[in-house]
C-alpha positions in Angstrom: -91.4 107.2 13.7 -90.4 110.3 11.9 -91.8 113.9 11.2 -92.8 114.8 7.8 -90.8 118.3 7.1 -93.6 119.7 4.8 -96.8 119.1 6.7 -95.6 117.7 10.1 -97.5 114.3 10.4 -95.3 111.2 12.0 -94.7 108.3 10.1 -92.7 105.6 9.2 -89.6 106.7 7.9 -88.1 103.6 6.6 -88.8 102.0 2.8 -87.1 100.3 -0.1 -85.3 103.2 -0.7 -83.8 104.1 2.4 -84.5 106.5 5.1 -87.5 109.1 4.1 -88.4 113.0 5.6 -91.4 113.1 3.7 -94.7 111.2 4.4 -96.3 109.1 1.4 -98.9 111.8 0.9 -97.0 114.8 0.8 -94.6 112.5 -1.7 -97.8 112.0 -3.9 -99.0 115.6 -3.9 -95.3 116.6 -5.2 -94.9 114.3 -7.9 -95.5 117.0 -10.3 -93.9 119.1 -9.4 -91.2 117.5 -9.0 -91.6 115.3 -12.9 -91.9 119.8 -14.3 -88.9 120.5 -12.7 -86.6 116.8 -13.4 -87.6 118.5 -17.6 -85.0 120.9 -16.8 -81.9 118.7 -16.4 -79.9 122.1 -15.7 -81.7 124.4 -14.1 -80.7 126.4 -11.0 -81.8 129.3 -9.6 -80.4 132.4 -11.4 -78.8 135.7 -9.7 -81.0 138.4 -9.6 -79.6 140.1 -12.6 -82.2 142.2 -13.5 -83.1 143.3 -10.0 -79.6 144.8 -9.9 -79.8 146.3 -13.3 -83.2 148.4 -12.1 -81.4 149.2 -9.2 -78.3 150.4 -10.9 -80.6 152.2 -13.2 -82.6 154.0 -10.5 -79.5 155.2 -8.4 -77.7 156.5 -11.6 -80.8 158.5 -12.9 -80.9 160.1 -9.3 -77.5 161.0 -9.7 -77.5 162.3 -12.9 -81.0 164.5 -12.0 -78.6 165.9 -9.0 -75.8 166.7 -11.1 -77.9 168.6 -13.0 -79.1 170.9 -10.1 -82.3 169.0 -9.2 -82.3 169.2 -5.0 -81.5 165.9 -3.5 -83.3 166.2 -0.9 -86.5 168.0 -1.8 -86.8 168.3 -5.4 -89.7 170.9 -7.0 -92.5 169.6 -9.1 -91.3 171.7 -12.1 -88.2 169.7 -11.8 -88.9 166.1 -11.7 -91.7 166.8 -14.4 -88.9 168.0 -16.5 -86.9 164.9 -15.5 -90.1 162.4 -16.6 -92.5 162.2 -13.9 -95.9 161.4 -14.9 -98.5 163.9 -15.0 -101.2 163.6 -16.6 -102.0 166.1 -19.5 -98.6 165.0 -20.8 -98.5 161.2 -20.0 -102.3 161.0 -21.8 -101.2 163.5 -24.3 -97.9 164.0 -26.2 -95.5 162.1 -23.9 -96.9 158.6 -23.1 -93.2 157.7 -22.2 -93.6 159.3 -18.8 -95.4 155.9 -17.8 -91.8 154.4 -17.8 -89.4 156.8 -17.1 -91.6 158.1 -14.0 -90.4 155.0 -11.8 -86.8 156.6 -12.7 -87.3 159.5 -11.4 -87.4 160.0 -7.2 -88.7 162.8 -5.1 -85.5 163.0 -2.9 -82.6 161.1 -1.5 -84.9 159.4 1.5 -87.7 157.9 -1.4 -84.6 156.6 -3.7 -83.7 155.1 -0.8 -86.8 153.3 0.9 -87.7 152.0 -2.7 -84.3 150.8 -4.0 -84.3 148.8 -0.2 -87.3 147.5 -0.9 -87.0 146.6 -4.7 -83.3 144.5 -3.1 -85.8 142.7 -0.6 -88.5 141.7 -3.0 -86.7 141.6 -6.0 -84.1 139.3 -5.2 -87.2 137.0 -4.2 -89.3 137.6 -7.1 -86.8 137.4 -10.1 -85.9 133.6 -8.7 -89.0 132.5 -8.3 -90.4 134.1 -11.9 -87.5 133.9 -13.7 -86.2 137.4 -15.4 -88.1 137.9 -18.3 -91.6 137.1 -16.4 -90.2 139.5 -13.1 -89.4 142.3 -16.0 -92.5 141.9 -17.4 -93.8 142.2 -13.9 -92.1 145.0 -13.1 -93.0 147.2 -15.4 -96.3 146.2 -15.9 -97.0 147.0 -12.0 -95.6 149.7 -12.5 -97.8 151.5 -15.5 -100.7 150.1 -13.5 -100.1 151.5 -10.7 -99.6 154.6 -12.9 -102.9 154.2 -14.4 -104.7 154.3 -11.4 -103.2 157.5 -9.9 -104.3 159.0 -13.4 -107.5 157.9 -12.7 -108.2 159.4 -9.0 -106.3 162.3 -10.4 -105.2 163.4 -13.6 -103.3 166.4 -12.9 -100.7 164.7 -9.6 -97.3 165.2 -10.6 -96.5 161.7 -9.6 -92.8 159.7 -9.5 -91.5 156.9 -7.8 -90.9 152.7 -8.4 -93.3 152.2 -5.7 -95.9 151.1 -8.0 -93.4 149.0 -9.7 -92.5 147.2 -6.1 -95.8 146.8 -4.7 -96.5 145.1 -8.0 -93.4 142.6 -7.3 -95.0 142.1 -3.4 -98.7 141.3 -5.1 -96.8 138.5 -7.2 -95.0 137.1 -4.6 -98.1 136.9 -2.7 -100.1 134.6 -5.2 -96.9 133.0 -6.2 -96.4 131.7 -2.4 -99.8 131.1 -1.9 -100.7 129.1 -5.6 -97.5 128.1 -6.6 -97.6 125.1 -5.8 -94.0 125.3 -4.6 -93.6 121.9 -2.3 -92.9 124.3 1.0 -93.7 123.4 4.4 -97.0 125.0 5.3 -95.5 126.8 7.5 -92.8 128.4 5.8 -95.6 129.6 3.1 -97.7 130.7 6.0 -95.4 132.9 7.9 -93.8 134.6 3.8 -97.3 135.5 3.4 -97.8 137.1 6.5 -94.5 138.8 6.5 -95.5 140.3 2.7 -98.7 141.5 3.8 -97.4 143.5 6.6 -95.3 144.7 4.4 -97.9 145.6 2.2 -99.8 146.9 4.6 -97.8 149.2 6.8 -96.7 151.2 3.3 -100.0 151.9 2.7 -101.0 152.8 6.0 -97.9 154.8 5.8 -98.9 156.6 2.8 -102.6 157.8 4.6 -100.2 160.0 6.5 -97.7 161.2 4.3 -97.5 163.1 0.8 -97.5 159.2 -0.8 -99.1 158.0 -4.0 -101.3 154.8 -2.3 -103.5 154.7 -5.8 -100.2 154.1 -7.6 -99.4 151.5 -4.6 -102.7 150.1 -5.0 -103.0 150.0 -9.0 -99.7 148.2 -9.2 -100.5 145.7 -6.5 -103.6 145.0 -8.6 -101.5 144.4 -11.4 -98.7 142.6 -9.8 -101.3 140.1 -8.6 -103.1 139.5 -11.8 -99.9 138.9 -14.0 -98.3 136.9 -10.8 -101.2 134.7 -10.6 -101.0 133.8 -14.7 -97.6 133.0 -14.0 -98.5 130.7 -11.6 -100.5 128.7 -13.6 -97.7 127.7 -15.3 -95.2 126.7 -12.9 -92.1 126.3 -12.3 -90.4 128.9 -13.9 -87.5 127.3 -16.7 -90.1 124.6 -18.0 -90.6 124.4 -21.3 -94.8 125.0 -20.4 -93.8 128.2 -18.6 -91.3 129.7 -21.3 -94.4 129.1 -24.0 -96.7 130.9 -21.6 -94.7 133.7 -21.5 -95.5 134.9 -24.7 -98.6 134.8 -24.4 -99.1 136.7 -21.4 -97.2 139.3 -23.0 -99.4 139.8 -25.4 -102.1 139.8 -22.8 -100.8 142.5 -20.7 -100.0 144.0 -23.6 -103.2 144.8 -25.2 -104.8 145.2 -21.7 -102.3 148.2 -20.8 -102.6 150.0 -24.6 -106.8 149.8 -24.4 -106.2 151.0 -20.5 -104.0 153.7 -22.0 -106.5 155.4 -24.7 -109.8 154.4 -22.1 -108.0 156.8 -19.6 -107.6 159.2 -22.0 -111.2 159.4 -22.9 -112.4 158.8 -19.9 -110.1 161.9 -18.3 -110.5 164.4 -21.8 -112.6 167.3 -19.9 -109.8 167.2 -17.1 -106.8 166.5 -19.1 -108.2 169.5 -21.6 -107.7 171.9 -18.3 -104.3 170.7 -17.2 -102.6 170.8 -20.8 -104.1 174.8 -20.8 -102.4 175.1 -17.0 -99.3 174.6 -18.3 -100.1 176.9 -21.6 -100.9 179.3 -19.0 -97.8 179.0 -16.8 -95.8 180.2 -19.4 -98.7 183.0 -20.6 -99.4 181.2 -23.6 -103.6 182.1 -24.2 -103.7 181.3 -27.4 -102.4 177.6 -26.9 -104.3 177.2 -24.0 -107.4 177.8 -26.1 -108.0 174.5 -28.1 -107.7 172.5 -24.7 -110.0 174.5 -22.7 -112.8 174.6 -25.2 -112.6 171.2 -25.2 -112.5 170.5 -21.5 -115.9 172.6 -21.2 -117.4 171.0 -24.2 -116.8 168.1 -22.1 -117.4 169.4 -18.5 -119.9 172.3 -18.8 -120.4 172.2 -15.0 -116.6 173.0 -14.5 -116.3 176.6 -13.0 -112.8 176.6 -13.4 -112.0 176.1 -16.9 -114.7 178.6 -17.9 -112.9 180.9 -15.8 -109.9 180.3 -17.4 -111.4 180.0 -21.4 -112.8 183.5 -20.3 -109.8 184.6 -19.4 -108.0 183.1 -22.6 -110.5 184.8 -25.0 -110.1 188.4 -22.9 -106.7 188.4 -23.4 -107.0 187.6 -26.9 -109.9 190.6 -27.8 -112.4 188.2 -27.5 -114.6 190.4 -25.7 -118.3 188.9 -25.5 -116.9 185.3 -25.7 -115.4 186.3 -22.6 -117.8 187.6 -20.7 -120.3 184.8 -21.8 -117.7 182.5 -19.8 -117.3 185.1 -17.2 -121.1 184.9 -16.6 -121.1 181.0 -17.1 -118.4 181.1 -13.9 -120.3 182.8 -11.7 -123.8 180.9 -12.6 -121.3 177.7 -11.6 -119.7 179.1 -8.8 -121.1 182.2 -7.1 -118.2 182.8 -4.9 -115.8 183.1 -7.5 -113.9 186.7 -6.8 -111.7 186.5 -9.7 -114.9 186.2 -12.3 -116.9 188.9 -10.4 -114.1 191.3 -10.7 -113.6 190.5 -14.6 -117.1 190.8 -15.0 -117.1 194.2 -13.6 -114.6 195.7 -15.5 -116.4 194.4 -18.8 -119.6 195.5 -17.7 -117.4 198.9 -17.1 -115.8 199.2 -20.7 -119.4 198.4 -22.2 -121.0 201.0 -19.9 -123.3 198.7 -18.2 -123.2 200.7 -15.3 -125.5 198.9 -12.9 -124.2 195.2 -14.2 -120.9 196.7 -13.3 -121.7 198.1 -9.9 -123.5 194.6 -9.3 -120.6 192.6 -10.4 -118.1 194.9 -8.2 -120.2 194.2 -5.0 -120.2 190.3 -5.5 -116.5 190.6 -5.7 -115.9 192.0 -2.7 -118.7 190.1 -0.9 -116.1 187.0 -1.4 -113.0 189.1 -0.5 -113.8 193.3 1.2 -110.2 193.9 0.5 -109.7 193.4 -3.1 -108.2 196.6 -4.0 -109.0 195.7 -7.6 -113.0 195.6 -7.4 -113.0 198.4 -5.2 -110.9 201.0 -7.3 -113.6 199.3 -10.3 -116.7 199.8 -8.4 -115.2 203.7 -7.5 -115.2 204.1 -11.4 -118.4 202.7 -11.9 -119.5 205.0 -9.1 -118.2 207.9 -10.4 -119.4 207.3 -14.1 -123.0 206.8 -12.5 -122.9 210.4 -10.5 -121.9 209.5 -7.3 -118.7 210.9 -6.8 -118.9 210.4 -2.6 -119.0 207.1 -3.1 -116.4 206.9 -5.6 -114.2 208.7 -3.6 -115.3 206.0 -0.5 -114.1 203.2 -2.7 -110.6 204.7 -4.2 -109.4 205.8 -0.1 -110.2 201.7 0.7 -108.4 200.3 -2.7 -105.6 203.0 -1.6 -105.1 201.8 2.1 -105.3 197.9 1.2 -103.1 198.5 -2.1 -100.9 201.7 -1.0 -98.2 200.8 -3.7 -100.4 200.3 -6.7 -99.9 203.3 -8.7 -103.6 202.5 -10.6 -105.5 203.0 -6.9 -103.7 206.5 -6.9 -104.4 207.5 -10.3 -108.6 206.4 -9.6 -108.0 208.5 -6.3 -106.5 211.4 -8.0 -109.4 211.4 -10.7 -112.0 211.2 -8.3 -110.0 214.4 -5.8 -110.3 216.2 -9.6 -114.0 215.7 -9.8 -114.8 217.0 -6.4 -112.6 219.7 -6.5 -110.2 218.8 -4.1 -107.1 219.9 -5.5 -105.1 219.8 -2.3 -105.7 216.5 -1.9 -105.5 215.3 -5.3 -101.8 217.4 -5.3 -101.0 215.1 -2.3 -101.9 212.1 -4.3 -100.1 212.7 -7.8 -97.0 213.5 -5.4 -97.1 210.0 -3.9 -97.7 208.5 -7.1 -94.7 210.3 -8.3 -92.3 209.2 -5.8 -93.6 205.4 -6.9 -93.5 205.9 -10.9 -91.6 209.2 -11.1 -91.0 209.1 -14.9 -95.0 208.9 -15.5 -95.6 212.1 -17.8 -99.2 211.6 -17.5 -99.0 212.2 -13.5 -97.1 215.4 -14.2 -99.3 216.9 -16.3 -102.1 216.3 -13.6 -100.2 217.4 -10.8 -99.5 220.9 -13.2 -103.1 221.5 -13.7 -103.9 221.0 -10.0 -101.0 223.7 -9.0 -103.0 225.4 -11.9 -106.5 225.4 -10.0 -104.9 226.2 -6.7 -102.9 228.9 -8.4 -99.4 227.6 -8.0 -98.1 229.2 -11.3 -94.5 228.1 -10.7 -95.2 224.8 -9.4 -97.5 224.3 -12.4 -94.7 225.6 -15.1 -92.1 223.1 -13.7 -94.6 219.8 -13.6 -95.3 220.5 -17.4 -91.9 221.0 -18.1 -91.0 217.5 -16.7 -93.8 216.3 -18.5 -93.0 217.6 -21.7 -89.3 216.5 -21.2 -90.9 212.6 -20.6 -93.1 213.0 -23.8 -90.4 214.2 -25.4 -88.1 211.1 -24.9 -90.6 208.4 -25.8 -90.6 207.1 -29.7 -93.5 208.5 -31.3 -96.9 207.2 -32.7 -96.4 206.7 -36.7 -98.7 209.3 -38.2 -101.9 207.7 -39.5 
């Protein structure tokens, strides 16, 4: 008696044909496999070809982003985004390309080298048991869904990496082991599975602990194992059945990944809106940033943040009451929001809404008692209303917690002028001076508080170097 090598049972290894190592019934269940694969009269398995070309492709991109001054070992986001990562204002935008070229692009010399290793492992495996046009298609495809899923738990990740890509290629292999039909001992397809989904699983595990993109690990396993299992179908790879099925799980995949595409983008438009102004704003660009951001709140009114930044866009464009509509909207949103309190204030301020001013001050610096900038605001508002004490309260605290800005010592010296204290307010303008010593304006003050304390000569020679200031600055064209 002998042992069957595929599923283990004894039997009786002698026939017609000579000595057997496979019982009758595992002979029956691979007669058709074995009649798809006698069709190809020349068929062998293939070196992994294409495996080495992504691989040669990978490590040469790295190179090339080092040559160019991109760190190899800890890269910034500005960089790799210039090199093609995906992110999403730009991927769902104007660049779409940035769904390929981000599995190009690595975050350092340690990631380029875990995912090249692994992409050798799996690849090598994959591309022989798909054939290379399928494991391209594969590849790829994994890839932009993995890509697809990070954009959808997060729009605005600067994300990189083949991970995707090769989480994609394990998902295959795991349906193509398990459904393949590939005439394997039980065993062996027992204990590849099992190696693949420790695999699997200790990266992702891994990436709950480290700065990793498991959606992008997760979206292209997904995708890996829904293309992988179509493949399957069809097996082997080489037959004349698979080769015909190819194209039309191309087509497929490819009308699956363009709807995914512009779905994404509609689904993402109130975010994408706020990250396209981001990167207007990076570079102060208001009035580009505009469009985006009027169109993220259109489609998010409930997002604080971009109507704190489209109030910010339209104040620094002279768009006044838009802005302070926006400022207001902020605050209604998020009460705790510093940076629209203190806007608000200054507003309020310009339009002498003294007690909306005073109001928006205080809520400023209920979220942060050190902002220099509320407090020198609420001093003016203060001192504007008739309460010069506790103007001059608020200028001494914006002065202690911002001692170098010149602004907090110019509200101080105002406030010193309107009580009267011209010692004091000397003492000021001098420190201002020795901060912004060609400020003509400073000098003149300083002369008329040597004036009021009746420092003649100390009053001629600060409006001398005040009129030697004025006189070196271009003048106004008459009107």
């Amino acid at each position: 008696m002998a042992q069957c090598k595929r599923c283990g049972n004894r039997f009786s290894a002698l026939s017609f044909r000579g000595f057997r190592d496979i019982c009758p019934e595992c002979e029956k269940q691979m007669a058709p496999y074995r009649a798809q694969a006698a069709a190809i009269p020349s068929y062998e398995p293939q070196a992994p070809a294409v495996t080495v070309t992504l691989l040669a492709l990978n490590i040469a991109y790295f190179m090339v982003m080092v040559l160019n001054g991109v760190s190899p070992s800890e890269p910034q986001g500005a960089q790799i985004l210039r090199w093609g990562s995906d992110f999403g204002p730009l991927t769902l935008g104007p660049e779409p390309w940035r769904l390929v070229t981000c599995m190009f692009v690595h975050i350092g010399f340690i990631h380029l080298l875990v995912n090249m290793w692994s992409l050798w492992v799996l690849g090598s495996v994959g591309e022989r048991l798909f054939g290379r046009s399928a494991f391209l298609l594969l590849y790829l495809s994994a890839g932009v869904t993995g890509e697809y899923l990070s954009l959808l738990w997060s729009p605005v990740r600067n994300s990189a990496g083949a991970s995707g890509a090769i989480f994609g290629i394990a998902g295959a292999l795991l349906v193509g082991f398990k459904f393949g039909n590939l005439g394997l001992h039980p065993a062996v397809v027992k204990q590849t599975l099992r190696s693949l989904a420790l695999v699997v699983f200790y990266n992702l595990a891994f990436g709950l602990f480290g700065n990793l993109n498991n959606m992008a690990h997760l979206g292209g396993l997904a995708g890996g194992v829904a293309i992988g299992y179509a493949f399957t179908r069809f097996f082997p790879a080489g037959s004349q059945r698979y080769e015909r099925a190819f194209l039309g799980v191309l087509a497929v995949v490819l009308v699956a990944l363009v709807g995914g595409y512009f779905g994404l983008r509609q689904l993402k438009a109130a975010q994408l809106g706020y990250g396209q102004a981001q990167l207007a704003l990076e570079h102060d660009d208001c009035k580009t940033a505009l469009a985006p951001l009027e169109r993220s709140v259109a489609a998010d009114p409930k997002d604080a943040a971009a109507h704190q930044a489209l109030a910010y866009c339209y104040e620094q464009t002279a768009r006044g009451e838009e802005a302070v509509r926006e400022f207001e909207r902020a605050v209604a949103l998020e009460p705790r929001d510093n940076f629209s309190w203190n806007h608000l204030g200054w507003a309020y301020l310009e339009r002498k809404q003294l007690e909306r001013s005073e109001a928006a001050f205080r809520s400023a610096l209920r979220q942060d008692a050190r902002d220099a900038n509320s407090q020198r605001g609420l001093g003016y508002a203060l001192l504007t209303k008739g309460d010069p004490d506790g103007a001059l309260a608020e200028m001494k605290a914006a002065v202690e917690n911002a001692p170098e800005d010149t602004n907090n010592l110019k509200g101080l010296a105002s406030v010193q002028y309107q009580k009267k204290l011209y010692a004091d307010e000397v003492k000021t303008l001098q420190r201002l001076l020795q901060l912004a010593p060609d400020d003509a304006a400073a000098h003149a003050h300083l002369a008329d508080a040597y004036e009021k304390l009746g420092d003649t000569a100390g009053a001629a020679r600060e409006r001398d170097a005040a009129k030697k200031l004025t006189a070196g600055q271009p003048q106004a064209a008459p009107p």
